[in-house]
N, CA, C and O atoms as a GROMACS GRO file, in nm:
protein
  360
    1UNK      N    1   0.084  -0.117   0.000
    1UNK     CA    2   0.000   0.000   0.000
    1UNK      C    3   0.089   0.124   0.000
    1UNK      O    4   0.192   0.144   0.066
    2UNK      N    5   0.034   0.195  -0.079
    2UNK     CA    6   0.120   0.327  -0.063
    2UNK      C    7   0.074   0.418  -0.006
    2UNK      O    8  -0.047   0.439   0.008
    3UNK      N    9   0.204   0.520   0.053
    3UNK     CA   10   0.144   0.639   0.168
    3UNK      C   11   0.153   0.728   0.062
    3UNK      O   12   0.253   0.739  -0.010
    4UNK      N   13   0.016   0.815   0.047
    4UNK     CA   14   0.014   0.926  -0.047
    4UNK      C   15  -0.004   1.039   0.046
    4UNK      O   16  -0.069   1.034   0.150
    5UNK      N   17   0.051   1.130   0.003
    5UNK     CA   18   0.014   1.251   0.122
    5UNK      C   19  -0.070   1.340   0.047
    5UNK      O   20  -0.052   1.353  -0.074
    6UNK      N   21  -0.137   1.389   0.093
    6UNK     CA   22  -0.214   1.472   0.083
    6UNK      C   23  -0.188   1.630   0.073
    6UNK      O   24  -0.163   1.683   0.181
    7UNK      N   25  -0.191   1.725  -0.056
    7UNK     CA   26  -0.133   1.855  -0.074
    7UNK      C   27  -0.217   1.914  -0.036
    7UNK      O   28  -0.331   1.908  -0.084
    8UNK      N   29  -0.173   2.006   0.086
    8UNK     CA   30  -0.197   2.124   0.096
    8UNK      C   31  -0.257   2.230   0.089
    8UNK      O   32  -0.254   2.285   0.200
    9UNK      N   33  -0.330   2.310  -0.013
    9UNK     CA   34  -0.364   2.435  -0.083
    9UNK      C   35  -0.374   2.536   0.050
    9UNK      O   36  -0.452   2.515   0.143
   10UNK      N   37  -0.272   2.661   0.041
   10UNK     CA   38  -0.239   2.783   0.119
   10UNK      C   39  -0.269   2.847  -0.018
   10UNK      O   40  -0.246   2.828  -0.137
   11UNK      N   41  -0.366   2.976   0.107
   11UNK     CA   42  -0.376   3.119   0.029
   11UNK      C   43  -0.307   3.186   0.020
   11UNK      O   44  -0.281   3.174   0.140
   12UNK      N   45  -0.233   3.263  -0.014
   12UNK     CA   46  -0.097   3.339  -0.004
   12UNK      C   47  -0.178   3.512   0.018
   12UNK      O   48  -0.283   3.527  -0.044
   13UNK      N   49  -0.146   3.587   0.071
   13UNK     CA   50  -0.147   3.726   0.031
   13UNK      C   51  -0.057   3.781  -0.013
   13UNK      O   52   0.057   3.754   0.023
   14UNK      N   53  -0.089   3.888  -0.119
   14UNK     CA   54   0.041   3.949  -0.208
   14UNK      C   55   0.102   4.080  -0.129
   14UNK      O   56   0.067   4.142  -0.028
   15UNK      N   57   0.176   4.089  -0.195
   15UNK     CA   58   0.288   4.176  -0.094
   15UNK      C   59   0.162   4.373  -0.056
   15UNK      O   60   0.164   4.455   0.035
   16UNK      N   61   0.095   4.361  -0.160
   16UNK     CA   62   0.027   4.491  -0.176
   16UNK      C   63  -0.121   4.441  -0.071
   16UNK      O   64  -0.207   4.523  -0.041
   17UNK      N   65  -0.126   4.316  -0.033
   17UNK     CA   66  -0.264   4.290   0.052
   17UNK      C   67  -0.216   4.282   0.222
   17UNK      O   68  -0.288   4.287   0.321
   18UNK      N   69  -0.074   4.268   0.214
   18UNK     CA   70  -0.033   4.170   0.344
   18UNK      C   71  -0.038   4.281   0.512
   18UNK      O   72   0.080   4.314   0.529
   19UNK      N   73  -0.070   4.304   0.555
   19UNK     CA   74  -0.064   4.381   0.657
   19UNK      C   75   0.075   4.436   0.751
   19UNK      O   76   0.188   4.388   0.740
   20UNK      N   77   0.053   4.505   0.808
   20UNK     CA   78   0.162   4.596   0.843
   20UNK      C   79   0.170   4.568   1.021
   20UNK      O   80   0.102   4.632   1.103
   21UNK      N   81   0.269   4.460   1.056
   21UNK     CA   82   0.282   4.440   1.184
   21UNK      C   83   0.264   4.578   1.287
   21UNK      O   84   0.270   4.686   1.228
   22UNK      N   85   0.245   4.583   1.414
   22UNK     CA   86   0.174   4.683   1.474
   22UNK      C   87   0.063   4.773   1.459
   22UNK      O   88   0.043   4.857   1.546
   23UNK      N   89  -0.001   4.766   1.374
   23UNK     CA   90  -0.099   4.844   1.306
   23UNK      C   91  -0.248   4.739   1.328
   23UNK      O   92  -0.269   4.617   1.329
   24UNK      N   93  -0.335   4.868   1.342
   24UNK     CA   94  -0.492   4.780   1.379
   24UNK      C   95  -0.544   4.772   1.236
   24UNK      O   96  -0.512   4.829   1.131
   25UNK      N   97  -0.638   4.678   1.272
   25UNK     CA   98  -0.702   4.690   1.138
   25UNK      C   99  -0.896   4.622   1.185
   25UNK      O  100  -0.945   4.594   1.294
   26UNK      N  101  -0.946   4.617   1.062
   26UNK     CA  102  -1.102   4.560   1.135
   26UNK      C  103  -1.095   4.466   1.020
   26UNK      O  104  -1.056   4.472   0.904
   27UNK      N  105  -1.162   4.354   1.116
   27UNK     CA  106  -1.163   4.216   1.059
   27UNK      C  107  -1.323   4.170   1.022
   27UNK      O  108  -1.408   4.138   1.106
   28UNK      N  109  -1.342   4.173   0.885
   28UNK     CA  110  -1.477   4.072   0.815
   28UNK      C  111  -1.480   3.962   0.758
   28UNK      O  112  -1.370   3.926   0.716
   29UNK      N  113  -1.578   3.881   0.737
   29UNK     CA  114  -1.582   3.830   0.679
   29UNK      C  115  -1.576   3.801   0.541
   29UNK      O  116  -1.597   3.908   0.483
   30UNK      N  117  -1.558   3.705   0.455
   30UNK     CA  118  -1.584   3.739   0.322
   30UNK      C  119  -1.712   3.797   0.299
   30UNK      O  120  -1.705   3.901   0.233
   31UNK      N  121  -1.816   3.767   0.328
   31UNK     CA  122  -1.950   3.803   0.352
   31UNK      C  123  -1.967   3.934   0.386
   31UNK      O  124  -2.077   3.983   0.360
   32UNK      N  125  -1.867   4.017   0.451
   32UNK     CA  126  -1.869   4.138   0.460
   32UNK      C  127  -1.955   4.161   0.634
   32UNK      O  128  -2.035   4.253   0.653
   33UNK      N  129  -1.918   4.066   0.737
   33UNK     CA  130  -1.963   4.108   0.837
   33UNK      C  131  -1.857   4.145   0.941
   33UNK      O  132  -1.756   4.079   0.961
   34UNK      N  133  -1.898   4.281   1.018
   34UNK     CA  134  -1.780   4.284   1.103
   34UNK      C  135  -1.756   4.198   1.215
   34UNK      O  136  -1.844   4.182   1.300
   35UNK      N  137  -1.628   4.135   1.225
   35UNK     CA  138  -1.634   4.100   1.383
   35UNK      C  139  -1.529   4.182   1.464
   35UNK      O  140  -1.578   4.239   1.561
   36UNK      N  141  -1.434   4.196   1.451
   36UNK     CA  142  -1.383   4.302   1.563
   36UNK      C  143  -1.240   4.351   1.484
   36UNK      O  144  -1.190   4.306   1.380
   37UNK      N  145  -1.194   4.459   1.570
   37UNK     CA  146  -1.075   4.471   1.532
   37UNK      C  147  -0.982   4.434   1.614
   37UNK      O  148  -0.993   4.388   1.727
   38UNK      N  149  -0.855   4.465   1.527
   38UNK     CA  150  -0.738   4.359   1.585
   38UNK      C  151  -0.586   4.476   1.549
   38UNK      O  152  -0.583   4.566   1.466
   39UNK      N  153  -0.483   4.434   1.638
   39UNK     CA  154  -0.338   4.430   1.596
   39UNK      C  155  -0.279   4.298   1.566
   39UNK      O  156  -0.280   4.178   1.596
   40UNK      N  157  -0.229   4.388   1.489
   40UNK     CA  158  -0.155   4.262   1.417
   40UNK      C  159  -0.030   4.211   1.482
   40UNK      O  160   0.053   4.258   1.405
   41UNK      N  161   0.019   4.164   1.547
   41UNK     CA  162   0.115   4.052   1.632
   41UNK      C  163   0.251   4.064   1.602
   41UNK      O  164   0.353   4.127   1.630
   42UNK      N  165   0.184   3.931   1.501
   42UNK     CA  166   0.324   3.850   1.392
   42UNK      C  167   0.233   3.824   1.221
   42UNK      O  168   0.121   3.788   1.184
   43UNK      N  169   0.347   3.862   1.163
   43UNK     CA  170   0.273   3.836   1.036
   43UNK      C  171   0.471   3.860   0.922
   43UNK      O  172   0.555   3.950   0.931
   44UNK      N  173   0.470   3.763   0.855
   44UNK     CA  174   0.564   3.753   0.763
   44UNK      C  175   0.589   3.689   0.663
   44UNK      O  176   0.680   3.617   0.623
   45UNK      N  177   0.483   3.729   0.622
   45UNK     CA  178   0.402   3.677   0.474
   45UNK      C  179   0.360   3.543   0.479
   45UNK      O  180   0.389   3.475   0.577
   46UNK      N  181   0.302   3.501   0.394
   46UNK     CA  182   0.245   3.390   0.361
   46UNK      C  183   0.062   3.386   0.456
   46UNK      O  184  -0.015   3.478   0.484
   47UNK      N  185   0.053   3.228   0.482
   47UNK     CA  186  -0.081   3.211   0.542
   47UNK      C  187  -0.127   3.305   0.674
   47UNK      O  188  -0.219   3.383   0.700
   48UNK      N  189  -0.016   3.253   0.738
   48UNK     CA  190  -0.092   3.269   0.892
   48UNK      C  191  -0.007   3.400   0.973
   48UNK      O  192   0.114   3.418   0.955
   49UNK      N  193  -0.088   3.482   1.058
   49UNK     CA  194  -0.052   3.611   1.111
   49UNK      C  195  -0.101   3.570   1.264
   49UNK      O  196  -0.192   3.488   1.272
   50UNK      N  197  -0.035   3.635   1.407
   50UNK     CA  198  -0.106   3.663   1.542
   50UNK      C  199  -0.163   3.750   1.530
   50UNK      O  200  -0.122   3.808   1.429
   51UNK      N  201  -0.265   3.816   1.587
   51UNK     CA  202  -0.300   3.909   1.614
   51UNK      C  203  -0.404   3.915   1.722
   51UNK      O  204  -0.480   3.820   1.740
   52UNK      N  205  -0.410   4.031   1.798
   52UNK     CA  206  -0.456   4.050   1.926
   52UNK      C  207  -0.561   4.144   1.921
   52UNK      O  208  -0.544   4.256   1.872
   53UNK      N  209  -0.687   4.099   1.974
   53UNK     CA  210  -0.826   4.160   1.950
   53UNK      C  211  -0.826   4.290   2.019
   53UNK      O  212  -0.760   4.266   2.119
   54UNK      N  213  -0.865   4.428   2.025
   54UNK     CA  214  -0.871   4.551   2.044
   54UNK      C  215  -1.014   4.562   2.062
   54UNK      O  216  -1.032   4.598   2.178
   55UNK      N  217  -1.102   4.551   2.013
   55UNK     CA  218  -1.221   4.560   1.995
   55UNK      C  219  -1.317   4.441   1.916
   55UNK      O  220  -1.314   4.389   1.805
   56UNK      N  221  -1.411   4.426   2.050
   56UNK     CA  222  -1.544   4.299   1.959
   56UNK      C  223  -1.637   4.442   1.897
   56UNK      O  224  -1.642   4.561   1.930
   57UNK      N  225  -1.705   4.356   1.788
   57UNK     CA  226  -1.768   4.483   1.725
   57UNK      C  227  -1.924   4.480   1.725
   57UNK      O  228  -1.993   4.580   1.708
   58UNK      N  229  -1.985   4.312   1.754
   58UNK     CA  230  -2.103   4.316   1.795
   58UNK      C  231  -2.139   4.190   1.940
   58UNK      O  232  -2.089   4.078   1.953
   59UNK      N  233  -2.229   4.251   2.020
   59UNK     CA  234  -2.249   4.169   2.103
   59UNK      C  235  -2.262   3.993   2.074
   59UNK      O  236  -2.210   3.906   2.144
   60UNK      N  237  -2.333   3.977   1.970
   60UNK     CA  238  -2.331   3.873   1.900
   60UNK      C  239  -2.194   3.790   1.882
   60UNK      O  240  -2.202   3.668   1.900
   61UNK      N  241  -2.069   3.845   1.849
   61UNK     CA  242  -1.945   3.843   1.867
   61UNK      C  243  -1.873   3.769   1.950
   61UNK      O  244  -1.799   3.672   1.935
   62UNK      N  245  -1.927   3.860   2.078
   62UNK     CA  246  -1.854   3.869   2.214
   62UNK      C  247  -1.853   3.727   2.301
   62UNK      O  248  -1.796   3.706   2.408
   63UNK      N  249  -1.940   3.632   2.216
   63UNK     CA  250  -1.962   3.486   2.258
   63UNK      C  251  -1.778   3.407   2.207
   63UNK      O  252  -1.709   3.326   2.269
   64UNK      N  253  -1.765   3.449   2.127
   64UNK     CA  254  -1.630   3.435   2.024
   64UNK      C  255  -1.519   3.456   2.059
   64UNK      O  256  -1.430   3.372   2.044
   65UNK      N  257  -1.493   3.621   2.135
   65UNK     CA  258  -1.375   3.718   2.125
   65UNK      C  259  -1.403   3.781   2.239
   65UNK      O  260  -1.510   3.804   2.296
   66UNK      N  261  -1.278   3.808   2.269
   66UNK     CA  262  -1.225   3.939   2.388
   66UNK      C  263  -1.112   3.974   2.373
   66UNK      O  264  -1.004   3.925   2.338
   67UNK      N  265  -1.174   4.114   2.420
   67UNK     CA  266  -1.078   4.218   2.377
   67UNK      C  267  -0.943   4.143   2.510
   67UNK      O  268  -0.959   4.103   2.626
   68UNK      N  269  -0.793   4.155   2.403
   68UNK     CA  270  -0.697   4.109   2.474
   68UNK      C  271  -0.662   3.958   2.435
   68UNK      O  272  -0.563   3.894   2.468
   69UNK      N  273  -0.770   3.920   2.358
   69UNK     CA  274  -0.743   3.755   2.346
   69UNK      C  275  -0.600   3.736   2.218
   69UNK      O  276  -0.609   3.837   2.148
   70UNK      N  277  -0.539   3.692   2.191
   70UNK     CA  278  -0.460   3.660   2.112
   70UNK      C  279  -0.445   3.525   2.040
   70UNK      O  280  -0.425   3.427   2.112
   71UNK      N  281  -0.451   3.509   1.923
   71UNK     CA  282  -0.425   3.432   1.792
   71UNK      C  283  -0.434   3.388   1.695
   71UNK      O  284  -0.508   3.445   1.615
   72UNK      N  285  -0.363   3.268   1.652
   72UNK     CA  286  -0.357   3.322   1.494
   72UNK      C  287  -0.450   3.273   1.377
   72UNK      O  288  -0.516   3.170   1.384
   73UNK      N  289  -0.449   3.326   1.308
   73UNK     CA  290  -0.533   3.318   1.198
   73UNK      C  291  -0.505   3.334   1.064
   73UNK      O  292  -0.406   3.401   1.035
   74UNK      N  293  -0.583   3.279   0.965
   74UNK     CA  294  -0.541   3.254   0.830
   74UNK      C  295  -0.559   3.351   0.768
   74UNK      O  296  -0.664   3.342   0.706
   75UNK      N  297  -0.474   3.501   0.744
   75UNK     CA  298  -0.474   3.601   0.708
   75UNK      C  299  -0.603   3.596   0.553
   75UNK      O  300  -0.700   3.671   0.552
   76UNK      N  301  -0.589   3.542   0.491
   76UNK     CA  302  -0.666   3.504   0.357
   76UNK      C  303  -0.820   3.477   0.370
   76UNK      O  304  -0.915   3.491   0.294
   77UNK      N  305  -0.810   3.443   0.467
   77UNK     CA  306  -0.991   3.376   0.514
   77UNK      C  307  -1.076   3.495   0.533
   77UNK      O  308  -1.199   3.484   0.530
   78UNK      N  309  -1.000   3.643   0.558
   78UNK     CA  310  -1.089   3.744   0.636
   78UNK      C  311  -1.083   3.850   0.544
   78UNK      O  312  -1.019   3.830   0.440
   79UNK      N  313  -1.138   3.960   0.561
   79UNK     CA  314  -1.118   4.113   0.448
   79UNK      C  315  -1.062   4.193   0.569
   79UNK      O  316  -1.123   4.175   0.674
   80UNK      N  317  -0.987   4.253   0.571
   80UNK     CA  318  -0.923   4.337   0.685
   80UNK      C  319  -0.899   4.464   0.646
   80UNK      O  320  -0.794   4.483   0.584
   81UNK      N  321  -0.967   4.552   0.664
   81UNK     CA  322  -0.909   4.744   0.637
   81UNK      C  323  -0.821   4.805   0.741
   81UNK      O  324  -0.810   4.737   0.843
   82UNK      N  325  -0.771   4.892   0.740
   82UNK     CA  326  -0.656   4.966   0.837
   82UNK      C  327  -0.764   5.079   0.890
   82UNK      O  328  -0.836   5.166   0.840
   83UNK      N  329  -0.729   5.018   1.046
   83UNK     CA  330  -0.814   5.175   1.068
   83UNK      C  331  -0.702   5.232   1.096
   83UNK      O  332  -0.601   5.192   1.155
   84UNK      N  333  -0.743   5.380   1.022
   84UNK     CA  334  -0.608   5.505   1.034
   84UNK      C  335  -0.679   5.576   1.227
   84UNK      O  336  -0.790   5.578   1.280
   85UNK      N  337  -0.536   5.623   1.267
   85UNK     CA  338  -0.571   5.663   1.367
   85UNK      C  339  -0.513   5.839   1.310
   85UNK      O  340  -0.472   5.871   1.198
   86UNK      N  341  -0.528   5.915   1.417
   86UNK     CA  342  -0.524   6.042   1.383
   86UNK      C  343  -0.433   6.064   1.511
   86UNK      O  344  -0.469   6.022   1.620
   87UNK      N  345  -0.317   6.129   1.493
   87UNK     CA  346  -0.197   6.182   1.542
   87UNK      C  347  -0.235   6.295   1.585
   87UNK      O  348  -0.279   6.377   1.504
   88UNK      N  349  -0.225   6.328   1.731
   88UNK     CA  350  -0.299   6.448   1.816
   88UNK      C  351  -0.124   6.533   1.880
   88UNK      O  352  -0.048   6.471   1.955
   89UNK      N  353  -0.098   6.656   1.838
   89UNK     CA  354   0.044   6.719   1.875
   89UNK      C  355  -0.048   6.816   1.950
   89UNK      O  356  -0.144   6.877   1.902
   90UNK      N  357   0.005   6.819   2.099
   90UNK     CA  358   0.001   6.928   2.194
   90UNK      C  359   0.114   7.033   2.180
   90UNK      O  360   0.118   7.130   2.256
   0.00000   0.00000   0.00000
């Protein structure tokens, strides 16, 4: 009998999709639903990134996530935008 292994298939993100370690961002679904936002951890290309929850975004959610929870996830599986923060000089 032969051992066949079984390949793989990884999503890759391209260098123009991949996220920017320290930086928040808000995490959806493909479907386009929010679930919370996040920092990003560890991330160095390819599949999988840490990242640490900042914000649940609906109570519905909050069964799921807390804020502070940490890990990782298949960068490719989710739609993620940058939330820009705004730089306040006294």
């Amino acid at each position: 009998m032969k051992n066949h292994k079984k390949h793989i298939h990884h999503t890759k993100l391209s260098k123009e999709e991949s996220p920017i370690v320290g930086s928040e961002y808000r995490f959806l679904t493909k479907e386009s639903q929010e679930l919370f936002d996040a920092k990003i951890c560890k991330y160095s290309g390819g599949c999988w990134g840490t990242i640490e929850v900042t914000t649940v975004l609906s109570s519905q959610m909050e069964q799921f996530y807390k804020a502070g929870m940490q890990f990782q996830v298949k960068m490719a599986m989710y739609d993620f935008v940058k939330i820009e923060t705004e730089e306040v000089i006294l």
